[in-house]
C-alpha positions as CSV (number, residue, x, y, z in Angstrom):
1,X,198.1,140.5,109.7
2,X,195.4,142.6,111.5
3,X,193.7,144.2,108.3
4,X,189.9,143.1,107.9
5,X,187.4,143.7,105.3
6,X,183.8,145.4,104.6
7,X,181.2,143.3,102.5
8,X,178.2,146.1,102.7
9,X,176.1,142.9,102.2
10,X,177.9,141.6,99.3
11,X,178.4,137.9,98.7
12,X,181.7,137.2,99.9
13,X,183.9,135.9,96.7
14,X,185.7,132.5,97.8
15,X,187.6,130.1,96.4
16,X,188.8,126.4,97.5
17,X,192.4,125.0,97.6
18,X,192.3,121.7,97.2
19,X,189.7,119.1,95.6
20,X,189.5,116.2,97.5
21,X,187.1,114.4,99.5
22,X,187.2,117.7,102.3
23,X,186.9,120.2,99.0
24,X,184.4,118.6,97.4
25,X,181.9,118.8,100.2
26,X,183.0,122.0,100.8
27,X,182.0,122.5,97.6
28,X,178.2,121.8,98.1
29,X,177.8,123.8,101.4
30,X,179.4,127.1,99.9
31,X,177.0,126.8,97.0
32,X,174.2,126.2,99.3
33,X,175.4,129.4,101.3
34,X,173.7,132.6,100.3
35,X,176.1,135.1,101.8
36,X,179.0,132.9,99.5
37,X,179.9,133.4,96.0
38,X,182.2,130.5,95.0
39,X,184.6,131.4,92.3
40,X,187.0,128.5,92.2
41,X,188.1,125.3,93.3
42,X,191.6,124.6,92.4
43,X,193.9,121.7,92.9
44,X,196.9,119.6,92.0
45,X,195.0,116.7,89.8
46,X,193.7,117.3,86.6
47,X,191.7,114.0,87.2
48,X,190.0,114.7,90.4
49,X,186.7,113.6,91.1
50,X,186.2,117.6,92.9
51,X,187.3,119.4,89.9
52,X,185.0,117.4,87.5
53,X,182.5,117.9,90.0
54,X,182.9,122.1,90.6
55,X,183.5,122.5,86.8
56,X,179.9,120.5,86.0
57,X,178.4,122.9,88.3
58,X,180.2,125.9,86.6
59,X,182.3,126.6,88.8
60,X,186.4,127.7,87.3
61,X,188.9,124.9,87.7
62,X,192.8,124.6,87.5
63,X,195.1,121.9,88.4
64,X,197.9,124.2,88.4
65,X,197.4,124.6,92.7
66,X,198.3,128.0,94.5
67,X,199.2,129.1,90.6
68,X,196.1,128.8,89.3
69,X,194.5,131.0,92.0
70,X,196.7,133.7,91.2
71,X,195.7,133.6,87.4
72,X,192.0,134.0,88.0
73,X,191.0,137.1,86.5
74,X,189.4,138.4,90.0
75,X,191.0,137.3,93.0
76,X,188.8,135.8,95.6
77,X,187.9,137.8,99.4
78,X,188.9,134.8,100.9
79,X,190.4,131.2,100.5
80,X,189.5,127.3,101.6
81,X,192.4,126.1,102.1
82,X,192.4,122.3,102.3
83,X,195.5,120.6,101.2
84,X,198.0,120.3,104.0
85,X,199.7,121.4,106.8
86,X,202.9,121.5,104.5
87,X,201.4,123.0,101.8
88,X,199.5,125.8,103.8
89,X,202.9,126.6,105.1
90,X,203.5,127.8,101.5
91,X,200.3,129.0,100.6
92,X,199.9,131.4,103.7
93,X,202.4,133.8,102.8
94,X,201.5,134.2,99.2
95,X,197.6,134.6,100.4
96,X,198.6,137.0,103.1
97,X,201.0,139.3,100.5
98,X,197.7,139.2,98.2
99,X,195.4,140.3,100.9
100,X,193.6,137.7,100.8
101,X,192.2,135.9,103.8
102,X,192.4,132.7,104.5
103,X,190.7,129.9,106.6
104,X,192.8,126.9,107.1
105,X,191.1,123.0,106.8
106,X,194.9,122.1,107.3
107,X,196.8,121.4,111.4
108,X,199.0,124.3,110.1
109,X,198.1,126.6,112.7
110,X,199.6,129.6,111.5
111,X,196.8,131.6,112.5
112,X,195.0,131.9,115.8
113,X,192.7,128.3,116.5
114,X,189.1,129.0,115.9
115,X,185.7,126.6,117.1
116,X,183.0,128.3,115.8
117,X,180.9,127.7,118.7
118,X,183.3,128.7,121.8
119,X,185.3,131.6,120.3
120,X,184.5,132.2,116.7
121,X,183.1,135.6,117.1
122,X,186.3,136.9,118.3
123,X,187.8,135.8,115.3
124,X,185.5,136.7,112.5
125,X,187.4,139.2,110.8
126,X,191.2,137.8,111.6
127,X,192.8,137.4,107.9
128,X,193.7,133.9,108.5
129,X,192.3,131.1,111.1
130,X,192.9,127.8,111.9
131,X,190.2,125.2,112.4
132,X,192.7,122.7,114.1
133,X,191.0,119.3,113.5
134,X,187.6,117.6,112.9
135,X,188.4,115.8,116.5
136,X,189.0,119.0,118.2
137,X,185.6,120.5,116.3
138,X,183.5,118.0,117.9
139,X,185.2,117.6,121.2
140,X,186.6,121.7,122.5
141,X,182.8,122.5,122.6
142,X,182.4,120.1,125.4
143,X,185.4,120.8,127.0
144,X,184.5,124.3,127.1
145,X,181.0,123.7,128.5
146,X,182.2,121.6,131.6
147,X,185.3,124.2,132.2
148,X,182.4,126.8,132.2
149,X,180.5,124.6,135.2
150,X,183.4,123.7,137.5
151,X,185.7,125.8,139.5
152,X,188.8,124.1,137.9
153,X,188.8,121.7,135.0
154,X,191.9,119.7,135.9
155,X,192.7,117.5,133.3
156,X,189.8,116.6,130.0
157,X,190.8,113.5,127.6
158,X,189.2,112.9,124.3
159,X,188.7,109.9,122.5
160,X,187.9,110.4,119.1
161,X,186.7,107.3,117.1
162,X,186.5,107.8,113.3
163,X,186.0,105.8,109.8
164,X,189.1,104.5,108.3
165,X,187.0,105.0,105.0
166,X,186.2,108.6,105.6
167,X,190.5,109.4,106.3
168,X,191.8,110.5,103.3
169,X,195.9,110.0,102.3
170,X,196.5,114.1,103.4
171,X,194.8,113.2,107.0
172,X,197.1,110.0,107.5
173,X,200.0,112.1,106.6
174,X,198.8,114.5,109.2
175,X,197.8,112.4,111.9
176,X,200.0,113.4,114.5
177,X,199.9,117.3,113.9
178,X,196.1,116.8,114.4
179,X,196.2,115.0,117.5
180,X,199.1,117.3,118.9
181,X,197.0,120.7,117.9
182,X,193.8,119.0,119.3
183,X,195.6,118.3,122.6
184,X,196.4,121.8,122.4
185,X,193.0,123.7,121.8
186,X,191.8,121.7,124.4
187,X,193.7,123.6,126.9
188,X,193.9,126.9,125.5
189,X,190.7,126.7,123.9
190,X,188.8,124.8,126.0
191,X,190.6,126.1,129.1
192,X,191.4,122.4,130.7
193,X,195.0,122.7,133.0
194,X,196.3,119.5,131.0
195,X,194.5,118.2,127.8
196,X,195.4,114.9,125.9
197,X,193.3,113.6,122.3
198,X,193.7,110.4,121.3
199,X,192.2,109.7,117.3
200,X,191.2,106.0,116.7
201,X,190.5,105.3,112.6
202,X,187.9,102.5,113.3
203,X,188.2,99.8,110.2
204,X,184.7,98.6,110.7
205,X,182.6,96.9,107.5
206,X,180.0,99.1,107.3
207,X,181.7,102.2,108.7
208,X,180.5,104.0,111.8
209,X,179.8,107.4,112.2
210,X,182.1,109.3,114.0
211,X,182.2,109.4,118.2
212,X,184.0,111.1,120.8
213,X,183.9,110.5,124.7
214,X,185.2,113.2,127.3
215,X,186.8,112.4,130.2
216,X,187.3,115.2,132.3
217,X,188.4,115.1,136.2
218,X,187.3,118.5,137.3
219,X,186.8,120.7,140.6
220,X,184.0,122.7,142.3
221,X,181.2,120.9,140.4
222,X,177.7,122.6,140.1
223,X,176.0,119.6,138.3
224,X,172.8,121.8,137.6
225,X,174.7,124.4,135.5
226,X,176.8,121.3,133.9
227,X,173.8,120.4,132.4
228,X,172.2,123.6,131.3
229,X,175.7,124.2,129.8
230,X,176.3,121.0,127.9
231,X,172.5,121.8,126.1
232,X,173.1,124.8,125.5
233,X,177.1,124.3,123.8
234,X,175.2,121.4,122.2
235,X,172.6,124.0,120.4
236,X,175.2,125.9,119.4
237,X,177.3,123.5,117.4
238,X,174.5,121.6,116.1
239,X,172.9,125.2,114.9
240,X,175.9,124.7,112.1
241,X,176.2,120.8,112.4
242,X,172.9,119.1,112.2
243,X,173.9,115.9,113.2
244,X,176.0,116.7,116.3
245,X,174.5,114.6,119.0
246,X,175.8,114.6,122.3
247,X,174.6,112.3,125.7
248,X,175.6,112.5,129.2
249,X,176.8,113.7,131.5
250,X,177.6,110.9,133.4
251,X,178.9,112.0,137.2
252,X,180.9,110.3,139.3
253,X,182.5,112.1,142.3
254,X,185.0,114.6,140.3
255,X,184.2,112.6,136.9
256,X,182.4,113.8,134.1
257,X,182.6,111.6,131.3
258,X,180.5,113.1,128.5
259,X,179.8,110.6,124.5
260,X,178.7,112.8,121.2
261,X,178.1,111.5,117.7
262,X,178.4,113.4,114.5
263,X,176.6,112.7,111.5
264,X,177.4,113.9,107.8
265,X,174.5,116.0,106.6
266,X,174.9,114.0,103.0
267,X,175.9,116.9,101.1
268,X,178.5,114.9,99.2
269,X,179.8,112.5,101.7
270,X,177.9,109.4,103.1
271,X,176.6,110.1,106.6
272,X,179.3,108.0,108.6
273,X,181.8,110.9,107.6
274,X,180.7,113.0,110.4
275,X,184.6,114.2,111.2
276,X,184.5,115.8,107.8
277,X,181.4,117.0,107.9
278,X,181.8,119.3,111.1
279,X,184.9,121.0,109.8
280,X,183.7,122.0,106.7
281,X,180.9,123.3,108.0
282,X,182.9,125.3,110.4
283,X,184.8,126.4,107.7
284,X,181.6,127.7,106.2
285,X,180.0,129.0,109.8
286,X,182.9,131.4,110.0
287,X,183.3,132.4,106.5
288,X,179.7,133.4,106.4
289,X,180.3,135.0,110.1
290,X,182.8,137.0,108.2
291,X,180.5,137.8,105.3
292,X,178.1,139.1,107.9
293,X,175.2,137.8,107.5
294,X,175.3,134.3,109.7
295,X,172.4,133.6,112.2
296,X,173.4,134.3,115.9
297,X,175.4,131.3,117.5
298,X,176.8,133.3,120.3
299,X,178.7,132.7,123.5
């Protein structure tokens, strides 16, 4: 669907599907958004910590899912969905008849695969976009800035180490649609010739925040602009991810091996959830990208 929509500087009305640990922090970074209006959070669990939690800030509730979206008295410009890749499968259709756009938390990919950072502004206005994976949030950014120094990126790994503890029960059911889609924004996305991702959930007592390491075997290496590019992709992501930290590179011969850390901003989760953390603040980059008013994070 190719239809977009005009704001005029109007909050953008937008609703959540889903209210679990994802949702809920969701939650806190629409309402601290001034170009969001959030109008809902709905969900499948009349128990849920996230619905007790947007209903004691005012926000409407319903444990009837996808239904209860449809019953609100105004329907929302645009839906957080972040169930899963099964259920969005559902829920796309019956958003997309509505006209309402959609910007999917889930591996669905129905829609086209968005980072914020590398390609989001050609995206902005598509009805319904794909954010792929937390893994592939952290680590396409890098990939793109070393494809963007060499003359051919050859092959790029990822190793993405994350807290058992911050992997909820939707995640684990997901695991291998989120490695498989990360494997494949790294190519088309992050323009590698061959990509692989590899997710590890760390069981560690406390938790660790979440890290990634690049691999990447590349061509036609100007180290000067790797540099200036890694800082400046690094800039980018952080300007929407506060705690996205990222060191290297470290060079040997046609090597790059590049480490990053991410860090949850505390908004609802505790800070070892990084991997949460820098999807649902994608989610929020491009919904308020959308909304028109989001500070410049260009490529």
């Amino acid at each position: 669907m190719n239809s977009t929509i005009s704001y005029s500087g109007q909050p953008l009305r937008v609703a959540i599907l889903g209210s679990g640990n994802i949702s809920t922090d969701l939650m806190y970074k629409v309402l601290a958004e001034p170009s969001l209006e959030l109008t809902a959070m709905v969900g499948i669990d009349p128990a849920s910590e996230g619905l007790r939690r947007a209903s004691n800030c005012g926000i409407a509730t319903s444990a009837q899912g996808i239904d209860g979206l449809f019953d609100l008295p105004e329907a929302p410009d645009l839906v957080f969905d972040a169930t899963s890749a099964g259920a969005h499968l559902a829920h796309a259709a019956r958003l997309a008849d509505a006209s309402i756009a959609s910007i999917d938390l889930t591996p669905a990919a129905i829609g086209p695969m968005v980072i914020p950072a590398v390609n989001g502004e050609e995206h902005d206005s598509a009805m319904e976009i794909n954010l792929v994976s937390c893994a592939a949030q952290a680590t396409v950014p890098l990939v793109a800035a070393v494809a963007r120094a060499v003359g051919t990126l050859h092959y790029a790994e990822t190793v993405s180490t994350v807290a058992s503890k911050s992997v909820g029960p939707g995640t684990r059911q997901n695991i291998d649609e989120f490695t498989h889609k990360t494997r494949k924004a790294i190519e088309t996305i992050g323009c590698a010739e061959t990509g692989k991702a590899i997710v590890i959930l760390n069981p560690a007592d406390p938790p660790v925040a979440m890290r990634n390491t690049l691999y990447a075997d590349v061509a036609g290496l100007d180290e000067a602009r790797l540099r200036g590019e890694i800082e400046q992709m690094a800039g980018r992501v952080a300007d929407y991810v506060p705690g996205y930290r990222v060191r290297g590179p470290v060079i040997d011969g046609n090597k790059v091996t590049l480490f990053n850390e991410v860090e949850d901003a505390g908004h609802f989760l505790p800070t070892y959830a990084g991997n949460l953390d820098i999807i649902t603040a994608a989610a929020v980059r491009m919904a308020a990208e959308r909304a028109g008013v989001a500070t410049e994070a260009r490529i």
